[in-house]
N, CA and C of each residue as an Amber inpcrd file, in Angstrom:
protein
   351
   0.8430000  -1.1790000   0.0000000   0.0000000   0.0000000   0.0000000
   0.8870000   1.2400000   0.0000000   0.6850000   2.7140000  -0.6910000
   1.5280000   3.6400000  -0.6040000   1.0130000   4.2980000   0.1760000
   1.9780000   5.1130000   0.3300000   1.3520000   5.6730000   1.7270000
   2.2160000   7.3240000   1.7120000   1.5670000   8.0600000   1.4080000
   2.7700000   9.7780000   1.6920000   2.1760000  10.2910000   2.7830000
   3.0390000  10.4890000   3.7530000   2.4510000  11.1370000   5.2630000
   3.3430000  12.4270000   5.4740000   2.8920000  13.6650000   5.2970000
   3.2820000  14.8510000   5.0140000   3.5660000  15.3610000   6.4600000
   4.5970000  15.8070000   7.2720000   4.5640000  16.9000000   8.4260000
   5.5170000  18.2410000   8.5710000   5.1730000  18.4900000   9.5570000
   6.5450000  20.0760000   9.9420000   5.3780000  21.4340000   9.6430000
   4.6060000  21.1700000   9.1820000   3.7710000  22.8300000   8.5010000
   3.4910000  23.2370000  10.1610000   2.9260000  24.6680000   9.9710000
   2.6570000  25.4860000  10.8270000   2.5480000  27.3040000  10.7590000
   2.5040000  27.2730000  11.5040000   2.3450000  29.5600000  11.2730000
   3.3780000  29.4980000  11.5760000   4.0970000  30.5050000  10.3660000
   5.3870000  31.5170000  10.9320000   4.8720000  32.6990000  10.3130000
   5.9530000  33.5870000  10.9910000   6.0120000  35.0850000  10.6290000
   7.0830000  35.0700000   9.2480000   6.5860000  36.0920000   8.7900000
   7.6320000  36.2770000   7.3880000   8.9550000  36.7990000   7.5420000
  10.0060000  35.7230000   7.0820000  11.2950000  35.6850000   7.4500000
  11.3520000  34.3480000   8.1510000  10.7860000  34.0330000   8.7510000
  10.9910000  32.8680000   9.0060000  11.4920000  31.7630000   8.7200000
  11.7380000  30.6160000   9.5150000  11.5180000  29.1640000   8.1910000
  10.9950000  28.0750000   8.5740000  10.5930000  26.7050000   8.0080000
  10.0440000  25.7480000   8.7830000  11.1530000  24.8820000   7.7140000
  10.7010000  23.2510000   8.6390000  11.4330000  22.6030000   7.4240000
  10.0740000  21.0970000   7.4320000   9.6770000  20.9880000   6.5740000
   8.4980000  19.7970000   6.2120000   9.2030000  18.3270000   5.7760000
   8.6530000  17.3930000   6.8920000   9.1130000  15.8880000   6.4010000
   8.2550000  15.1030000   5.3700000   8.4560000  14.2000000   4.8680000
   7.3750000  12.9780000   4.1350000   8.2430000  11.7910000   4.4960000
   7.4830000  11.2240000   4.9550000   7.6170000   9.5220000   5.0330000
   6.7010000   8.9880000   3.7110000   7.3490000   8.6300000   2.3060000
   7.0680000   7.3120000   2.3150000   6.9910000   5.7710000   1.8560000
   6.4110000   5.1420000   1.5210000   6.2850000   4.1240000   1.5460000
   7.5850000   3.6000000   0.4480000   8.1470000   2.2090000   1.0760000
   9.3790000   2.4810000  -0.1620000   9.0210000   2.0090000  -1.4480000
   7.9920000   1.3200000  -2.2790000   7.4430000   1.1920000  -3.4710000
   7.0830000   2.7080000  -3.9500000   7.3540000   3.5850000  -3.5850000
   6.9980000   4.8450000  -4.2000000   8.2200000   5.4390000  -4.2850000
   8.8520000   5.2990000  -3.3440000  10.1420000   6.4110000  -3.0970000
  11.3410000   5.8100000  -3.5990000  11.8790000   4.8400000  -3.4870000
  12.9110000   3.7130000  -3.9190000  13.3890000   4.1320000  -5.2320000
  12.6490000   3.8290000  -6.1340000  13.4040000   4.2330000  -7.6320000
  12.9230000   5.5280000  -8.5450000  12.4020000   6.3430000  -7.8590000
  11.6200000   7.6660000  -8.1810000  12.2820000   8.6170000  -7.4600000
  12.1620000  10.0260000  -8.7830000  12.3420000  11.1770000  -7.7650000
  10.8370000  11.3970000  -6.9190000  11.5350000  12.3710000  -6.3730000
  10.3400000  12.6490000  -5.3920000  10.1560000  14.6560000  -5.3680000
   9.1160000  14.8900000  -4.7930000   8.9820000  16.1170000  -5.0680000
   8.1760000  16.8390000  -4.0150000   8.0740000  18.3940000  -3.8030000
   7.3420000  18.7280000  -2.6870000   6.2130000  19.9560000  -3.7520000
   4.9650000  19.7900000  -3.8970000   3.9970000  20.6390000  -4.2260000
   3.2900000  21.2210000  -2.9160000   3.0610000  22.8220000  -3.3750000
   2.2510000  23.6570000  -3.2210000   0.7210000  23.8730000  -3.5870000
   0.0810000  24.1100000  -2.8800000  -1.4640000  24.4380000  -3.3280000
  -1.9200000  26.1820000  -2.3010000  -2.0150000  26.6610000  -3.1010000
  -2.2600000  28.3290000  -2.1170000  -3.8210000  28.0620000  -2.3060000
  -4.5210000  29.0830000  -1.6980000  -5.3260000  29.1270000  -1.8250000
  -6.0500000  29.7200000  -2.9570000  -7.2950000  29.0000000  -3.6650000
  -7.7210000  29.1260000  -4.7830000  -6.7590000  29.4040000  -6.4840000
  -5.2060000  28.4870000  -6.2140000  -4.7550000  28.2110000  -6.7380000
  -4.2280000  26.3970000  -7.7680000  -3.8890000  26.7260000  -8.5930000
  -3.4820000  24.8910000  -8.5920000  -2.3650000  24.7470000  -7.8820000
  -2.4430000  23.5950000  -7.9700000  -1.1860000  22.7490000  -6.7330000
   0.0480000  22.9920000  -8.0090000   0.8100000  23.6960000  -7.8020000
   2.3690000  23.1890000  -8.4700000   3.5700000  22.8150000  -8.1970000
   4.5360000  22.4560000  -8.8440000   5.7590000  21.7630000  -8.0410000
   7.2050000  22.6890000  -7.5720000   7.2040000  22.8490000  -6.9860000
   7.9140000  23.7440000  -5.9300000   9.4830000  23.1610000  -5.7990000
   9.9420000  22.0690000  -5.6950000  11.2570000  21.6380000  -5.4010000
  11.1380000  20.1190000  -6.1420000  12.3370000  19.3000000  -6.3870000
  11.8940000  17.7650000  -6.8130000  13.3210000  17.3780000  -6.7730000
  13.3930000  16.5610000  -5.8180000  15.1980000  15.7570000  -6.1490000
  15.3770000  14.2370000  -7.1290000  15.8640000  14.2410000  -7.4870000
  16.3570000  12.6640000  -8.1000000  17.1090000  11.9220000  -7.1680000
  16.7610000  10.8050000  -7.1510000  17.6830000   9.6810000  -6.8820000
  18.5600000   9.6120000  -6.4400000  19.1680000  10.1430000  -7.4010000
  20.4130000  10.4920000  -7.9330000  21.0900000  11.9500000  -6.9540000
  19.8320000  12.5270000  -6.2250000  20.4800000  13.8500000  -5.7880000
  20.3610000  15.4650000  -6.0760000  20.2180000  14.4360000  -7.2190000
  20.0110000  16.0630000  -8.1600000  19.1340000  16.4160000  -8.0430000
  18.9380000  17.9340000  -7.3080000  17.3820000  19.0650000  -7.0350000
  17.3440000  20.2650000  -8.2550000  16.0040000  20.6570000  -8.2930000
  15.4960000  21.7180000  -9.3180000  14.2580000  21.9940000  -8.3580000
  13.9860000  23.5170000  -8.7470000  13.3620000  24.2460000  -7.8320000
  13.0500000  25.0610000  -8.7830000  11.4500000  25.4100000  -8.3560000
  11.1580000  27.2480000  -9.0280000  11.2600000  27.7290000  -8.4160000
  11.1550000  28.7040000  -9.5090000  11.8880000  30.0080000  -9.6010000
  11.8150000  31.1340000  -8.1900000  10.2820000  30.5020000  -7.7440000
   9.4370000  31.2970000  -6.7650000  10.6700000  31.0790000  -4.9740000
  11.0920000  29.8560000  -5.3300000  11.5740000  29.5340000  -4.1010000
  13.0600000  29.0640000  -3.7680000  13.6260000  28.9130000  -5.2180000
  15.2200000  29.2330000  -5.6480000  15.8790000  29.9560000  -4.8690000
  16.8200000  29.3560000  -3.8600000  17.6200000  30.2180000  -3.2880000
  17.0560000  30.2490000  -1.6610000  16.0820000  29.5970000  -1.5470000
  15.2800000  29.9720000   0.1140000  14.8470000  28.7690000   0.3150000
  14.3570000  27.4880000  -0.6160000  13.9090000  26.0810000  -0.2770000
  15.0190000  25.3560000  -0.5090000  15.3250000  24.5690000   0.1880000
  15.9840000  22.7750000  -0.0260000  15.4430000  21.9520000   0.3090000
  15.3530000  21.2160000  -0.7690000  14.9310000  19.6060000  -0.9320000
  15.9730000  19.0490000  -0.4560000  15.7280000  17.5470000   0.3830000
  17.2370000  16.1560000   0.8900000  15.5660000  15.1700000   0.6400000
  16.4500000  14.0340000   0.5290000  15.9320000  12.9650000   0.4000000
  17.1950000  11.9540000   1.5200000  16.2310000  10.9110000   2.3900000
  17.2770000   9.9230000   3.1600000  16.5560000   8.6600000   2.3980000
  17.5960000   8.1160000   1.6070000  17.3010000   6.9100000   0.8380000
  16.8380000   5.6740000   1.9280000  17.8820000   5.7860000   3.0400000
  17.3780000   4.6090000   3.9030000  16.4070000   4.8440000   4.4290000
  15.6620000   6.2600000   4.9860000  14.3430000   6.0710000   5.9330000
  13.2010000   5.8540000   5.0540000  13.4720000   6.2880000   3.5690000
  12.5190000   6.5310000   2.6590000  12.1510000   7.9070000   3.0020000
  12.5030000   8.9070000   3.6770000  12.1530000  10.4660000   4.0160000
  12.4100000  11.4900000   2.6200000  11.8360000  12.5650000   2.4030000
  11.9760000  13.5490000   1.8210000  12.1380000  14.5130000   2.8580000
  12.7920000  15.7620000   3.0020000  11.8980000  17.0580000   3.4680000
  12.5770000  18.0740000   2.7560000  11.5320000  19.4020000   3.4450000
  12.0050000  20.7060000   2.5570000  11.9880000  21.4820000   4.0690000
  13.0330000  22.3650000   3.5220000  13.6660000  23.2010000   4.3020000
  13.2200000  24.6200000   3.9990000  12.5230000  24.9540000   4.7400000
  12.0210000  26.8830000   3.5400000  12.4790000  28.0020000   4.2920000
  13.4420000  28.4350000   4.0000000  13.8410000  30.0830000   5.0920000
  13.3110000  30.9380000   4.4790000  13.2640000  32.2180000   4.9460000
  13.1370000  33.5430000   4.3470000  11.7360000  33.3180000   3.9750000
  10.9190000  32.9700000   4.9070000   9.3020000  32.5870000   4.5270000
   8.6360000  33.9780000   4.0580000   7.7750000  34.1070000   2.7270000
   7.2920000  35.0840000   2.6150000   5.4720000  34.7110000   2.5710000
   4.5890000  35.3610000   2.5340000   2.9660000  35.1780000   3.1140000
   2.5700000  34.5880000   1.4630000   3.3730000  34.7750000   0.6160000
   2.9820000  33.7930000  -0.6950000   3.3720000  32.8640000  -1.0510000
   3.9750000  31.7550000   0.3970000   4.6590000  30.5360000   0.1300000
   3.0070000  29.8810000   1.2520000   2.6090000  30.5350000   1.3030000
   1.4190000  30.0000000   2.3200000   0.5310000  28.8860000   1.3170000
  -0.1010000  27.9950000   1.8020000  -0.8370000  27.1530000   0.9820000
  -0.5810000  24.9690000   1.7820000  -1.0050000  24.4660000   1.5230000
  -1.0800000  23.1920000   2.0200000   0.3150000  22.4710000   1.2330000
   1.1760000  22.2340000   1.6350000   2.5710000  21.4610000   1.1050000
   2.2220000  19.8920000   0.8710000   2.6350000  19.1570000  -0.1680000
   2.2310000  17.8730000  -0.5260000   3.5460000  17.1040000  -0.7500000
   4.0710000  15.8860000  -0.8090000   5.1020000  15.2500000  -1.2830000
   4.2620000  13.9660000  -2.3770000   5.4730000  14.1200000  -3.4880000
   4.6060000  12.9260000  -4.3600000   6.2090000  12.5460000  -4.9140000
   5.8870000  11.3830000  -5.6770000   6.9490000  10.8390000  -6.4220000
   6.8210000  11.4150000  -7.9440000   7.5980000  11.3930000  -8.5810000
   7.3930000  11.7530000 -10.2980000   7.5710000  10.2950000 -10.9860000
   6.5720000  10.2420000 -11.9220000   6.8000000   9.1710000 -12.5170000
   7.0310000   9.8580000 -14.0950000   7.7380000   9.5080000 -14.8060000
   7.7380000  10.0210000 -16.1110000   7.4450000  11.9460000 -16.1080000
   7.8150000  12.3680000 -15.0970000   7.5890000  13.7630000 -15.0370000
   6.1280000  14.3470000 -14.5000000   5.6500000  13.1620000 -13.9710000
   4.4160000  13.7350000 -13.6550000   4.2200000  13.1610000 -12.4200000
   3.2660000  13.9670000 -11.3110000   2.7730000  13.3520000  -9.9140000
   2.1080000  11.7280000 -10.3610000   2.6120000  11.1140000  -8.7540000
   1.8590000   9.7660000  -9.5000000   0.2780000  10.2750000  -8.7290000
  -0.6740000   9.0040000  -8.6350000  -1.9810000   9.6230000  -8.3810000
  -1.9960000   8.7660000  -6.7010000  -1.0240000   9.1210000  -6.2010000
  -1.1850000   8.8450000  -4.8850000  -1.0670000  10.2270000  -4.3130000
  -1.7030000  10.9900000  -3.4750000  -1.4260000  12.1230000  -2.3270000
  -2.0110000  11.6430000  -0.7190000  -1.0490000  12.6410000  -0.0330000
  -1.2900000  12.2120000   1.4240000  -2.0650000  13.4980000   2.0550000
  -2.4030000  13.6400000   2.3940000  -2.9800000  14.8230000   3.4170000
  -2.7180000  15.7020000   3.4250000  -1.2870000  16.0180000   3.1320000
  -0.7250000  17.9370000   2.9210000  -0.4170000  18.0520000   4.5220000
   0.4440000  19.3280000   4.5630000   0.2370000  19.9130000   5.4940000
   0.3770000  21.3190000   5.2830000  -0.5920000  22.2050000   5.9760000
  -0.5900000  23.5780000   5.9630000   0.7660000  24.6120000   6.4120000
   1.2100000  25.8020000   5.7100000   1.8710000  26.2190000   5.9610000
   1.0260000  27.4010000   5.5400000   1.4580000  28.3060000   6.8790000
   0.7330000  29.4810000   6.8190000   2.0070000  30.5980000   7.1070000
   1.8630000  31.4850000   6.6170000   2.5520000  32.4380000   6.7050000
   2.2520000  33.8230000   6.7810000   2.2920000  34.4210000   8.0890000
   1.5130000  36.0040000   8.2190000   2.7160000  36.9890000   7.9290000
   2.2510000  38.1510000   7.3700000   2.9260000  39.1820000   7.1100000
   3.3280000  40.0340000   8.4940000
């Protein structure tokens, strides 16, 4: 069964930072990159950070320079690291795997990250 269990969200003040875990399951995470999406409010969900395997991270543009993606191959963990929080990084944070460049159709719960000005 897969399983993405999203944590770390919470209120900060702007400037801030939090850093968000995912546990999961290793049939998802094992031979896939993995990735951390955004959903703001009354926005679509888009992809925000994504590491490979391999290590290798890519990030937009929005959060270049202030998010890091790590992946721990042995726990099966992702997380993201976000400093310099600004009130338009606010929205529910998701972790998914990429399959062929795209989310697979598993999601876990999100967790909220709120951010006041």
């Amino acid at each position: 069964q897969v399983q993405l269990v999203e944590s770390g969200g919470g209120l900060v003040q702007a400037g801030g930072s939090l850093t968000l875990s995912c546990a999961a399951s290793r049939s998802i995470f094992r031979f896939n990159p993995m990735g951390w999406y955004r959903q703001a409010p009354g926005k679509e969900r888009e992809l925000v950070a994504s590491i490979t395997v391999g290590g290798y991270t890519n990030y937009a543009d929005s959060v270049k320079g202030r998010f890091t993606i790590s992946r721990d191959d042995a726990k099966y963990l992702v997380y993201l690291r976000m400093n310099s929080l600004k009130p338009e990084d606010t929205g529910v944070y998701y972790c998914n795997a990429l399959i062929l460049g795209r989310p697979s159709d598993y999601w876990g719960q999100g967790t909220q990250v709120t951010v006041s000005s």
